[in-house]
C-alpha positions in Angstrom: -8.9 2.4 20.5 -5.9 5.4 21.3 -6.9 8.4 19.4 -4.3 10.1 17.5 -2.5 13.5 19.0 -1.3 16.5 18.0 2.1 15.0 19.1 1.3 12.8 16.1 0.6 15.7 13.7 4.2 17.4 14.5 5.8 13.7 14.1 3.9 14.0 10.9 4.9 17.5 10.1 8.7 16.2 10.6 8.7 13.3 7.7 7.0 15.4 5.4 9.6 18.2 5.3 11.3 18.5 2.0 8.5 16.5 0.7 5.4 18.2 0.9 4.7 21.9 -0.4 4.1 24.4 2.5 1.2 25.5 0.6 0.4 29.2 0.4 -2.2 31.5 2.9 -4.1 33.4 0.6 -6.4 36.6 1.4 -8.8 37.9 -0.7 -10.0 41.7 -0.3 -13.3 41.2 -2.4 -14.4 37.9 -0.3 -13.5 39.8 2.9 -15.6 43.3 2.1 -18.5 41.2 0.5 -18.9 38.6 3.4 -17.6 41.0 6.4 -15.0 38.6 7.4 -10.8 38.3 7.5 -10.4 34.9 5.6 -7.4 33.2 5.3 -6.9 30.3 2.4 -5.3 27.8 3.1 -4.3 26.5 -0.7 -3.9 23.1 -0.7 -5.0 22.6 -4.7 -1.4 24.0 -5.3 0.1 20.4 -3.0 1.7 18.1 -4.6 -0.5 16.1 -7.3 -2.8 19.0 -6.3 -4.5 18.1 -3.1 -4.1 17.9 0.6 -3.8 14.0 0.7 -0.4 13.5 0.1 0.3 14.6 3.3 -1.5 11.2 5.1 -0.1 9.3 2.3 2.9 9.8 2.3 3.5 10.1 6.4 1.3 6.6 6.5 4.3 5.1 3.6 6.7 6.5 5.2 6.6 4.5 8.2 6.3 1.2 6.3 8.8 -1.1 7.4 11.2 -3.3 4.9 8.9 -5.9 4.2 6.0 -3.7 3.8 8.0 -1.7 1.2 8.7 -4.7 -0.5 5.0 -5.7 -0.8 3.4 -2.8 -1.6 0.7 -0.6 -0.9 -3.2 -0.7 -1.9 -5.7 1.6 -1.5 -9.7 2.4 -2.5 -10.1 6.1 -3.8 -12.4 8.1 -6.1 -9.6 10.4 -6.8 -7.5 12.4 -4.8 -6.4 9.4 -2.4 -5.4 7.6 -5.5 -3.0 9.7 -6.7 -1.2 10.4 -3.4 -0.7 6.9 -2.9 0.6 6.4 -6.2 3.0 9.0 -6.1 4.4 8.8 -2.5 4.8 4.7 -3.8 7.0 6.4 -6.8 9.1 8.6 -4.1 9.3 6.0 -1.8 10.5 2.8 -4.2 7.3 0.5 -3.8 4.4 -0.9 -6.1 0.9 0.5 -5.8 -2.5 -1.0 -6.8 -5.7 1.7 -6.4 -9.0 0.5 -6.4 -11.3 3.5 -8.3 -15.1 3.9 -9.3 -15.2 3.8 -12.9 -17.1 7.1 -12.5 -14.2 8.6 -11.0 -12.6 12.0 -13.2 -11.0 10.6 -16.1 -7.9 12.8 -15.0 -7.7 11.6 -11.9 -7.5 7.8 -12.9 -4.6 9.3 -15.8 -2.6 11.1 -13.0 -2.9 8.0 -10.9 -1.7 6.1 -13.6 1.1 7.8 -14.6 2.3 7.9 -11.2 3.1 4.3 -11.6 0.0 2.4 -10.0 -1.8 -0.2 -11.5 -5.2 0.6 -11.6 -8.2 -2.0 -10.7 -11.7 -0.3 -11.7 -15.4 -1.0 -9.5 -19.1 0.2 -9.7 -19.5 2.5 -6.9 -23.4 1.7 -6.6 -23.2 -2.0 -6.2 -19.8 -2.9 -5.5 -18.4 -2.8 -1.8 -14.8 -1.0 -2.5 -13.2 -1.8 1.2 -14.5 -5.5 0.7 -12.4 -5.6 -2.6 -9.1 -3.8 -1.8 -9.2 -6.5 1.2 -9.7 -9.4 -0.8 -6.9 -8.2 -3.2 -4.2 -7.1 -0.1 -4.4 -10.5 0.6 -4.3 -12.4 -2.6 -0.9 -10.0 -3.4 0.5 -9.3 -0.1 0.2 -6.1 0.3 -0.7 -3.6 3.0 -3.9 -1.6 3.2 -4.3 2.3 3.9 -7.5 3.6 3.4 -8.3 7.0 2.3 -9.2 8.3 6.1 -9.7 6.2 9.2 -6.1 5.6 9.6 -3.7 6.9 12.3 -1.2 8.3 10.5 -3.0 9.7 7.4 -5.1 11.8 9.3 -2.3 12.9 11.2 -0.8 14.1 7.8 -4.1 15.5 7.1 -3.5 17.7 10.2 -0.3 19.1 9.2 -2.0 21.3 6.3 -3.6 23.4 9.4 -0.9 23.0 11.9 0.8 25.4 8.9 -2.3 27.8 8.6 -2.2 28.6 12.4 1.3 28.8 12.6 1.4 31.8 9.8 -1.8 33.5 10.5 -2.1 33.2 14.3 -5.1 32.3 16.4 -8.6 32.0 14.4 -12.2 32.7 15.3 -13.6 30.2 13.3 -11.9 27.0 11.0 -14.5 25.4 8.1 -12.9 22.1 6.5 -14.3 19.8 3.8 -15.4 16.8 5.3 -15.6 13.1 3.9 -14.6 10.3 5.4 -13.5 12.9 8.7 -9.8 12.6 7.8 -9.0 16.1 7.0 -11.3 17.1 9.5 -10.4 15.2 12.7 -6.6 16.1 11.3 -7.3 19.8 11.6 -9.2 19.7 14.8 -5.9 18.3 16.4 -4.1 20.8 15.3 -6.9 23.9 15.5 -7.3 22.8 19.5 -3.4 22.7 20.2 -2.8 26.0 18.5 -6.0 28.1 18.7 -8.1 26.8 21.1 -10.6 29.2 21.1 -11.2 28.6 17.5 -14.7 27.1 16.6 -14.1 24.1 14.2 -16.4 23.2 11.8 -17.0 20.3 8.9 -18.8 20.9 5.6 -20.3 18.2 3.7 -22.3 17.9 0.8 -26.5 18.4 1.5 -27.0 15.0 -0.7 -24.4 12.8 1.9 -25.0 14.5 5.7 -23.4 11.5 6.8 -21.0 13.3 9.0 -24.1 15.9 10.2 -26.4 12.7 11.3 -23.2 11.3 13.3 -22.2 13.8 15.0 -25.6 14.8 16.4 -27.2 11.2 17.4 -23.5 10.7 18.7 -22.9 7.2 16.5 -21.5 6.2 13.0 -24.7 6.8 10.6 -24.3 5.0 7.1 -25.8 6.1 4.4 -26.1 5.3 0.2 -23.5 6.3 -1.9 -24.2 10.2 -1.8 -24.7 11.9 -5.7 -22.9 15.1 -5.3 -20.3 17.0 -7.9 -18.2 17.0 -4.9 -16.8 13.4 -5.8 -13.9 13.5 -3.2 -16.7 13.7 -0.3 -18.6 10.5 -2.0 -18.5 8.7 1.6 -20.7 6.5 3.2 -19.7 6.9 6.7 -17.4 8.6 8.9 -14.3 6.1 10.1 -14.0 5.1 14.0 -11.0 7.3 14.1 -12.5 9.9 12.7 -15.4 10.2 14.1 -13.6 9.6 17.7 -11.8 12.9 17.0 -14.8 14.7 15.7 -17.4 13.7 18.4 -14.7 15.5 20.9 -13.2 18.4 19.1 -15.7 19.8 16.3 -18.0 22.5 17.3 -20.8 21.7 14.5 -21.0 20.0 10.8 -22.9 22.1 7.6 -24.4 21.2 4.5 -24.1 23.0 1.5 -25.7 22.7 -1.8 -24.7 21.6 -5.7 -25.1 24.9 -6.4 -23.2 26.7 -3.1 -20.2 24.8 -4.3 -20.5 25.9 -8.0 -21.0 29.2 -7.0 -17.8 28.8 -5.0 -16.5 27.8 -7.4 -16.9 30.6 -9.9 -15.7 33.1 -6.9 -12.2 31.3 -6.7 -11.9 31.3 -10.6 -12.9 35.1 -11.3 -11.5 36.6 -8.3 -8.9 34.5 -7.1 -7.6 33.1 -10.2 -7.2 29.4 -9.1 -9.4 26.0 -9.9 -10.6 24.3 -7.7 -12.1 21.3 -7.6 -16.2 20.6 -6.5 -15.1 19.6 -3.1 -12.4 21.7 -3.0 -15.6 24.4 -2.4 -17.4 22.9 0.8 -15.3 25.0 3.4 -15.6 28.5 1.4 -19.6 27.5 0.9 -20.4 26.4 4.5 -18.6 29.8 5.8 -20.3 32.1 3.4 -23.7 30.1 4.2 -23.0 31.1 7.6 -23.9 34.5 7.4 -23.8 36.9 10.6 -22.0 34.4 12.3 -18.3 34.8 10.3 -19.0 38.8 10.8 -15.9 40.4 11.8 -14.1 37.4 12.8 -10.7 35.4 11.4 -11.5 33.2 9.4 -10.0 30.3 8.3 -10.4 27.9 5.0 -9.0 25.0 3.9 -9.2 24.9 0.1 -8.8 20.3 -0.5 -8.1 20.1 -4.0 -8.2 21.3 -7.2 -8.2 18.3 -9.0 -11.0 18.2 -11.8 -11.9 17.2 -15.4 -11.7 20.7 -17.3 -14.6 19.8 -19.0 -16.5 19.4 -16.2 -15.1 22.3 -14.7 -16.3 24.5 -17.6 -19.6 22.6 -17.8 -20.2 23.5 -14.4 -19.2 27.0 -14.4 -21.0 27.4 -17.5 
């Protein structure tokens, strides 16, 4: 299996201009005097359909040839995933079909939907989701991309931090979100090419340490469908890619907790003015759960999404 490059993350970079948002670098002077850090945000809640995953969705569509166009595209998603597809579909003239947990955020199955997809619902707990989207690419003739372990959407994950360096300069330390590892791996290509030096690290939920169990017995660990708030990071298991890219270029992976990311959370709403979604939280909580070890250094966070039910999101805060 040929890993992807960062040759493949400026390739990326290249389709998506004058598509994707260049998403703004945001500093805070509360978060850096209370934590003893420089951070730098990387705001990807304010992408288009308000999330980092357009960016592999739309490069991975983009390279479709006529007859995939024609066809279509399918994908699984709880969310976030979903809607990219289903709008880089719209922008690109083809039909869409997203399999989605019927648990999944009530406005992220409406965004999807009006984005033009046709929605197809499963149970999350006892319902294989890859298994389905399969059968269904193959009844209707259309072509697969799943929400991570594919070439070309984590090399559109990549371009999110291939922007961060490239306006902040070198970093000490990177902290990403990490699911299914396509974000992750994504910004590690791009983190190693442009700031070497920079310590990379994933943050997953506590419930689903997926990711932390693979990386350190050095093999794919599954695991039960995680019960989190972070919904996007929902995974069972790292992808082959992904974890290929991880294995070799991540420095460590961190938990946080339920309650780091709500406290998160509530950080980015009072003093930052911006939602963000659950998962959106991870990289802020794992680096603040660092401690000493962020002291004095450059910082750099990639805020995912800020995609959520405001319901939920007052709930929560409340």
């Amino acid at each position: 299996m040929q890993l992807p490059t960062y040759d493949d993350v400026t390739a990326a970079a290249a389709r998506l201009e004058g598509h994707a948002h260049r998403t703004p670098v945001l500093q805070s002077t509360t978060a850096n005097a209370r934590w003893g850090a420089q951070f730098f945000f990387k705001c990807e809640n304010f992408q288009r359909m308000g999330a980092f995953k357009f960016r592999g969705a739309f490069n991975a569509l983009s390279k479709f040839d006529a007859a995939q166009r024609k066809g279509g595209v399918i994908a699984f998603s709880s969310g976030n995933h979903a809607q990219a597809i289903a709008l880089s579909a719209r922008l690109l003239s083809m039909p869409a079909v997203i399999v989605m947990p019927k648990d999944a955020p009530a406005a992220k199955v409406a965004a999807t939907q009006a984005y033009g997809a046709e929605v197809v619902m499963y149970d999350r707990f006892t319902e294989d989701r890859e298994a389905l989207t399969k059968r269904l690419a193959q009844e209707r003739g259309m072509t697969m991309i799943p929400p991570y372990d594919h070439p070309d959407v984590l090399s559109g994950q990549g371009t999110a931090v291939k922007e961060l360096i490239e306006e902040t300069g070198p970093l000490d330390h990177l902290f990403v979100c990490l699911g299914g590892g396509g974000l992750l791996s994504g910004s590690a290509l791009s983190a190693r090419a442009l700031s070497p030096d920079c310590k990379v690290y994933g943050v997953e939920p506590e419930a689903g340490n997926d990711g932390q169990q693979s990386f350190r017995s050095g093999k794919i660990v599954h695991i039960e469908t995680p019960k989190t708030i972070a919904d996007g990071a929902q995974t069972q298991h790292l992808g082959e890619y992904t974890f290929g890219i991880i294995r070799r270029d991540v420095d460590d992976i961190f938990t946080v907790t339920d309650d780091q990311l709500v406290e998160a959370m509530r950080f980015f709403a009072e003093r930052m003015k911006m939602v963000v979604e659950p998962t959106g939280c991870l990289a802020f909580a794992g680096a603040i759960a660092a401690g000493k070890a962020i002291a004095g250094k450059r910082v750099g966070i990639v805020i995912s999404g800020g995609n959520v039910d405001l319901s939920r999101y007052a709930a929560l805060l409340a």
